[in-house]
C-alpha positions in Angstrom: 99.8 59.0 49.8 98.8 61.3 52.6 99.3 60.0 56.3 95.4 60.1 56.7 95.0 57.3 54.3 97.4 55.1 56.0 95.7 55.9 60.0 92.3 54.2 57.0 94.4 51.5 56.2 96.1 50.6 59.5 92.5 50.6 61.4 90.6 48.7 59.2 93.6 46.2 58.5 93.4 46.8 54.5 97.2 47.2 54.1 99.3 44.1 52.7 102.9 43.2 51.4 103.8 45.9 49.1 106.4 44.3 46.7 109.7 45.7 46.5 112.1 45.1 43.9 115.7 45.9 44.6 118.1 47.9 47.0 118.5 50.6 44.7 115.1 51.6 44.3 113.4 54.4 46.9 111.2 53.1 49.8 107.9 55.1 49.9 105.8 55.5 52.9 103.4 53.9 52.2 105.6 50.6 51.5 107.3 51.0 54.5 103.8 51.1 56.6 102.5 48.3 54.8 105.5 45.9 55.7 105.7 47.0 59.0 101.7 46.1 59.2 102.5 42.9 57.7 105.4 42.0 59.7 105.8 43.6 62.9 105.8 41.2 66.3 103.4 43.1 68.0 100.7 42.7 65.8 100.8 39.3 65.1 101.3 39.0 69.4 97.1 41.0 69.1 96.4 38.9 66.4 97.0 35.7 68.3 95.6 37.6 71.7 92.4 38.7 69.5 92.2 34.8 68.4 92.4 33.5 72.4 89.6 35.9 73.1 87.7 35.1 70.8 87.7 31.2 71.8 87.3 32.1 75.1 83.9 33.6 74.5 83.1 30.7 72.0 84.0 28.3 75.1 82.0 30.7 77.5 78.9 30.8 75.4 78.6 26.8 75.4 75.8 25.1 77.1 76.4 23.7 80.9 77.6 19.8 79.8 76.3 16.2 80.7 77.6 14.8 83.4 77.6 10.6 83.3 78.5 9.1 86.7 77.7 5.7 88.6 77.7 4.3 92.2 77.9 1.1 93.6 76.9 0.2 97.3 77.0 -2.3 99.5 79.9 -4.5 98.1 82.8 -6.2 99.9 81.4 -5.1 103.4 80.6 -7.8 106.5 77.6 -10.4 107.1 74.9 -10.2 104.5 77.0 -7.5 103.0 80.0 -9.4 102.0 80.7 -10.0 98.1 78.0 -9.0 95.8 74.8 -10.4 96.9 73.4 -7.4 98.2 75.0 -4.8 95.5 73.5 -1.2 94.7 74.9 -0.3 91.0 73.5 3.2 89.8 73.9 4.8 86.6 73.1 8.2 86.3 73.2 11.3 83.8 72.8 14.6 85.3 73.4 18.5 83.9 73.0 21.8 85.0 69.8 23.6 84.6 70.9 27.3 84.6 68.3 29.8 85.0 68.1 33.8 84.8 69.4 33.8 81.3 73.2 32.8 82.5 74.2 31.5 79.0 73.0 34.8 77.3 74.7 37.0 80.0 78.4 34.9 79.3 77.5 35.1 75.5 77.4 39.1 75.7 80.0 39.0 77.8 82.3 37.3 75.1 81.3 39.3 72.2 82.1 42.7 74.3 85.5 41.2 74.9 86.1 40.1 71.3 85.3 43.8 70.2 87.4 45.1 73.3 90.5 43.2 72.0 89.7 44.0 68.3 90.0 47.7 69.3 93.0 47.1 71.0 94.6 45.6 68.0 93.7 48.9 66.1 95.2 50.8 68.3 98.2 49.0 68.0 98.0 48.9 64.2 97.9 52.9 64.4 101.0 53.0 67.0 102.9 50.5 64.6 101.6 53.2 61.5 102.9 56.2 64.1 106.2 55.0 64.7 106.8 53.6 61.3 106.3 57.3 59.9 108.3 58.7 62.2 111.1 56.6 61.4 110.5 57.2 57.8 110.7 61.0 58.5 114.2 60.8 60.4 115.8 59.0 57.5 114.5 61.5 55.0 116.0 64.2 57.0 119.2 62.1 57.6 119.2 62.2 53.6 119.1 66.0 53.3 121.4 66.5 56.2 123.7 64.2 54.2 123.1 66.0 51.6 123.8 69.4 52.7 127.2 67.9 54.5 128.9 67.2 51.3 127.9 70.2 49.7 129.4 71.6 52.7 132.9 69.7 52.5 133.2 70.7 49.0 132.3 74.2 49.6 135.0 74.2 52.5 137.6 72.6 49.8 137.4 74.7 47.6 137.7 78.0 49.3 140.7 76.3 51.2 142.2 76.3 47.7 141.1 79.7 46.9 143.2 81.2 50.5 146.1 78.7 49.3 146.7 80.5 46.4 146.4 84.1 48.3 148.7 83.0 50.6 150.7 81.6 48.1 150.9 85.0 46.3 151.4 86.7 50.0 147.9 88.7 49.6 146.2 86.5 52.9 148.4 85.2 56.1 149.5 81.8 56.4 146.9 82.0 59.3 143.7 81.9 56.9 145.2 79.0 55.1 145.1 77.2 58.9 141.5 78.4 59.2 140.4 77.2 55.7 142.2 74.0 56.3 139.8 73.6 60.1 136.8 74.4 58.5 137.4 71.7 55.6 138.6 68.7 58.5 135.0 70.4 60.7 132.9 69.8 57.3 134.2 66.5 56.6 134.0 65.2 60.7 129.9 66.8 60.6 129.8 64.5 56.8 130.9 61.5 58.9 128.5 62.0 61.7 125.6 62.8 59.4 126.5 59.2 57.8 126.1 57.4 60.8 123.2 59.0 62.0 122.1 57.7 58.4 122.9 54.4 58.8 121.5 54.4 62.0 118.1 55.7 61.2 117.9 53.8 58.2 118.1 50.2 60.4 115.8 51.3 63.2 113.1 52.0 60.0 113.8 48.4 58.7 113.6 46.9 62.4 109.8 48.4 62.2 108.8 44.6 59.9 111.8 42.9 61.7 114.5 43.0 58.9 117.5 42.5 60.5 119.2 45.4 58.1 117.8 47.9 55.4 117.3 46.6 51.9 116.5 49.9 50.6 119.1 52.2 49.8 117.1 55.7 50.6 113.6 56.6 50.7 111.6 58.8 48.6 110.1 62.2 50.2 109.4 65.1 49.5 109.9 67.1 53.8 109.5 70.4 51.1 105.8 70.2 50.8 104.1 70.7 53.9 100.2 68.7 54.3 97.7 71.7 54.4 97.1 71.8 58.5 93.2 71.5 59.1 91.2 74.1 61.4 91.7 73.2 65.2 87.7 72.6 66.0 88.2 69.9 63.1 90.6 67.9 64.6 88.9 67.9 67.8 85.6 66.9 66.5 87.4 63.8 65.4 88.5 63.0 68.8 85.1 61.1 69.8 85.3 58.4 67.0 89.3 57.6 67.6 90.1 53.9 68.4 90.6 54.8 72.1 87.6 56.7 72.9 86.3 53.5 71.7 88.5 51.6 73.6 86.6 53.0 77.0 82.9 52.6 74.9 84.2 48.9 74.4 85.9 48.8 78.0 81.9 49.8 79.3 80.3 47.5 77.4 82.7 44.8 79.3 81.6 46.1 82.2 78.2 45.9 82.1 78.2 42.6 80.4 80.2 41.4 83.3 77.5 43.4 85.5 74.7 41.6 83.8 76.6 38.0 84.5 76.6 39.0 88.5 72.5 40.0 88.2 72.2 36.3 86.2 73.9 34.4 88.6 71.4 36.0 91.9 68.8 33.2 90.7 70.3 30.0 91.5 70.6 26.9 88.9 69.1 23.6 89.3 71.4 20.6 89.3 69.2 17.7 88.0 70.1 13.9 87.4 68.4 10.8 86.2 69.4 7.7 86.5 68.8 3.8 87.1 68.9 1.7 90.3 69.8 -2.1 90.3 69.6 -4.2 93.1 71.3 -7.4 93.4 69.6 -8.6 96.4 66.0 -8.7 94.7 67.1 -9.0 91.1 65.0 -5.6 90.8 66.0 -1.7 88.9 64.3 1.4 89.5 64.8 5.2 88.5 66.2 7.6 90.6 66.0 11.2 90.1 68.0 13.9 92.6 67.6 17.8 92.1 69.9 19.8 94.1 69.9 23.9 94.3 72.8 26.1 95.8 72.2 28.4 98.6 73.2 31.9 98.9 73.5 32.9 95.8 71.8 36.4 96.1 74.9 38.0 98.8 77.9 37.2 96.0 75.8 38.7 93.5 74.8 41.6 95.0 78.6 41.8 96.1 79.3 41.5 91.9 76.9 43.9 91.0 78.0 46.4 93.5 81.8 45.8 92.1 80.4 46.3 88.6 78.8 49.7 89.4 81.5 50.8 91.2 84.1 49.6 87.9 81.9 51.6 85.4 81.5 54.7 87.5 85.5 54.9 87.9 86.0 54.4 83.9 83.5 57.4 83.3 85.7 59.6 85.6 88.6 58.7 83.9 87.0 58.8 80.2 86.5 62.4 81.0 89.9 63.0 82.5 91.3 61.3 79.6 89.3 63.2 77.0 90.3 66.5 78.5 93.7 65.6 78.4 93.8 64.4 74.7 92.1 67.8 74.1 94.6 69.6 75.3 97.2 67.4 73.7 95.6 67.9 70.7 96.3 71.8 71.4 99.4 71.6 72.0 100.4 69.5 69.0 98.2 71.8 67.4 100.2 74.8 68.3 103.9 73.5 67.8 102.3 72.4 63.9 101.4 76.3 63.9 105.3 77.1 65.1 107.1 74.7 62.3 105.3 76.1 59.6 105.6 79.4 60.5 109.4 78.4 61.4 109.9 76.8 58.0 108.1 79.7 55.7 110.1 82.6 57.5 113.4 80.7 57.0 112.3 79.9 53.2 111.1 83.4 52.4 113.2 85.6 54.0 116.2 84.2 56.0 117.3 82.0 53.2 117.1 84.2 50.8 119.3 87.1 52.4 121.8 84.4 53.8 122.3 83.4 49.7 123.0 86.9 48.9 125.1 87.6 51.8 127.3 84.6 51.0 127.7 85.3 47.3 128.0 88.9 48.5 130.6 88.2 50.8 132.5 85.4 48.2 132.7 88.2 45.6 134.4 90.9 48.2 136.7 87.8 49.5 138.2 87.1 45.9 138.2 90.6 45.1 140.2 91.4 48.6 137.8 93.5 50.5 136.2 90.9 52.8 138.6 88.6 54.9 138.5 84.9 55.1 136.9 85.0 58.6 134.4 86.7 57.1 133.4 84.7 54.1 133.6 81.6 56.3 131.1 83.5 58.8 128.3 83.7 56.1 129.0 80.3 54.6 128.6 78.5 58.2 125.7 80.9 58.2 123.8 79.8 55.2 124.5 76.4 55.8 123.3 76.5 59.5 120.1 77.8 58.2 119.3 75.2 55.6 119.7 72.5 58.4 117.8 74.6 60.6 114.8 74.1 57.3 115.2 70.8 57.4 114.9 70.2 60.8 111.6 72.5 60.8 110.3 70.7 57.8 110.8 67.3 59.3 109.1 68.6 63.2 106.3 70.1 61.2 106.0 66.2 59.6 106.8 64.8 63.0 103.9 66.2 64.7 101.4 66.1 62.1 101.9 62.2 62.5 101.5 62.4 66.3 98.2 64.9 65.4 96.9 62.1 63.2 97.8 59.6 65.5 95.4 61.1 68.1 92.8 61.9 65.7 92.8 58.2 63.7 89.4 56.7 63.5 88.4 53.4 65.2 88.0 50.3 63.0 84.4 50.9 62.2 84.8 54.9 61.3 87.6 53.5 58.8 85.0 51.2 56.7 
């Protein structure tokens, strides 16, 4: 399962409830993404967001209603106007006739909004994606570290029985058993710390789909193999089909659907009703028909379409700010990949290998007498150092290749 896939399957939506089985089993990746996708608040807050938008344009698109209404005149007043003798009773319907092509101007106005808010909940399917991975790849190093902390202890235990025993026979000082006996109490305090930066890591990967505590015992990686890095220029010619340089495409469409709304509403509508007149007086009905047209219409719109213009100019400045700066980020994450891998082969190929051989080295010259105890104990702490220092570069090398295809994931419609 390579990270790429999941940026595929957390645009376009694609990823459901992976089942799990039981504690004991290993969480992959991709198990761990899908659950959060499932589960996490956020996304079902932009589902429910993506939803109101979308009835908002359905309500926005509707026809101008009927409007049923009725007066009565000339009731209850003094002289030949008392009672109902002389009553005026009028029943009318009347609706608004809008012109300029209003309803098709709110219509593209909704659907630019419903694809606005659709990319939105993308991008917040890919940050949900990010941050899940990143969790994922601290408890994975958590494991190693874990790992290489008991190894540790025991190393530490034994070689504090091996400078008992000298000191016993009155070949070392009582002084290296002290020594031995601080390194083993150091390994066993780092063991401790390591298991609650497990524990720790492990709950804030399980709070990415809301479980209130981990029902997985470890997950399953492999931080060893490194993802083949593509060529810079690749990665950046990605950059103009991610979900937020879509975001500002979808953002401009908005815009100029709003725009087109201000240009409709210059014309002015006519308000028409028809209705039916009775009088009381001469036992008589007639029709009665009233049109009515706003005035000034033309100075808000041009006020609208000015604000409009003056909206979309900003957003292009700042699409081009923003570009340049996701460019650069782009380099920068681009560069520090370029740093852990070249970190993580030089420690695997040559500073591992010599810190081996200088331990066993060393161990053989201790138990033969030639090297102290401060000196074996040097090149142990070395070696060990080292392989933490591996893992470490092996996870950053993983940590920012999920940030690099954070900022490189396609939008929903590059995912299809």
């Amino acid at each position: 399962m390579t990270l790429r896939y999941l940026w595929v399957l957390a645009v376009a939506g694609a990823c459901g409830v992976v089942p799990y089985g039981h504690a004991a089993e290993s969480l992959r990746l991709e198990e761990a993404v899908a659950r959060a996708l499932q589960a996490n608040p956020t996304l079902q807050a932009e589902a429910a967001r993506l939803q109101a938008v979308r009835s908002r344009a359905s309500r926005e698109a509707l026809p101008a209603p009927y409007v049923v209404g009725g007066e009565l005149e000339n009731v209850a007043g003094s002289g030949g106007l008392s009672g109902t003798s002389s009553a005026e009773t009028t029943l009318r319907i009347g609706r608004v006739l809008e012109l300029g092509g209003k309803r098709a101007a709110r219509q593209a106005l909704g659907g630019a909004e419903v694809d606005l808010q659709s990319n939105a909940a993308a991008l917040a399917r890919v940050d949900i994606a990010s941050s899940t991975a990143l969790r994922f790849i601290q408890v994975a190093a958590d494991q190693e570290h874990i790992e290489h902390a008991d190894e540790r202890v025991q190393q530490a235990e034994r070689t504090r029985r091996e400078v008992a025993r000298w000191v016993q026979a009155a070949r070392n000082p009582d002084s290296d058993l002290r020594a031995a006996e601080i390194a083993v109490a150091d390994a066993e305090l780092e063991r401790e710390q390591a298991g609650q930066a497990l524990v720790a890591s492990k709950a804030r990967l399980a709070a990415s789909w809301g479980a209130l505590k981990p029902e997985f015992e470890r997950v399953q990686a492999d931080l060893d193999a490194l993802p083949a890095l593509d060529d810079f220029d690749v990665l950046a010619a990605r950059l103009p089909a991610t979900a937020q340089q879509r975001s500002s495409e979808f953002e401009a469409r908005t815009i100029e659907a709003r725009r087109r709304v201000a240009v409709a509403s210059a014309r002015p509508d006519l308000n028409v009703s028809l209705g039916v007149r009775r009088l009381e007086a001469t036992d008589d009905q007639g029709l009665v028909m009233s049109v009515s047209v706003p005035l000034g219409n033309r100075r808000r719109s041009d006020f609208s379409v000015a604000e409009a213009d003056a909206d979309l100019a900003s957003l292009q400045a700042r699409t081009e700010a923003a570009h340049i700066e996701r460019r650069q980020q782009l380099f920068d994450l681009y560069q520090s990949l370029q740093q852990a891998q070249s970190e993580v082969a030089s420690l695997r190929q040559r500073m591992l290998p010599k810190a081996e051989e200088a331990a066993r080295l060393t161990r053989r010259g201790f138990e033969a007498g030639r090297f102290s105890f401060l000196s074996l104990a040097q090149a142990e702490k070395t070696l060990f150092d080292l392989r933490e220092r591996e893992v470490e570069a092996a996870a950053r090398y993983h940590t920012l290749l999920v940030e690099v295809e954070r900022l490189t994931a396609p939008a929903p419609d590059a995912a299809q």
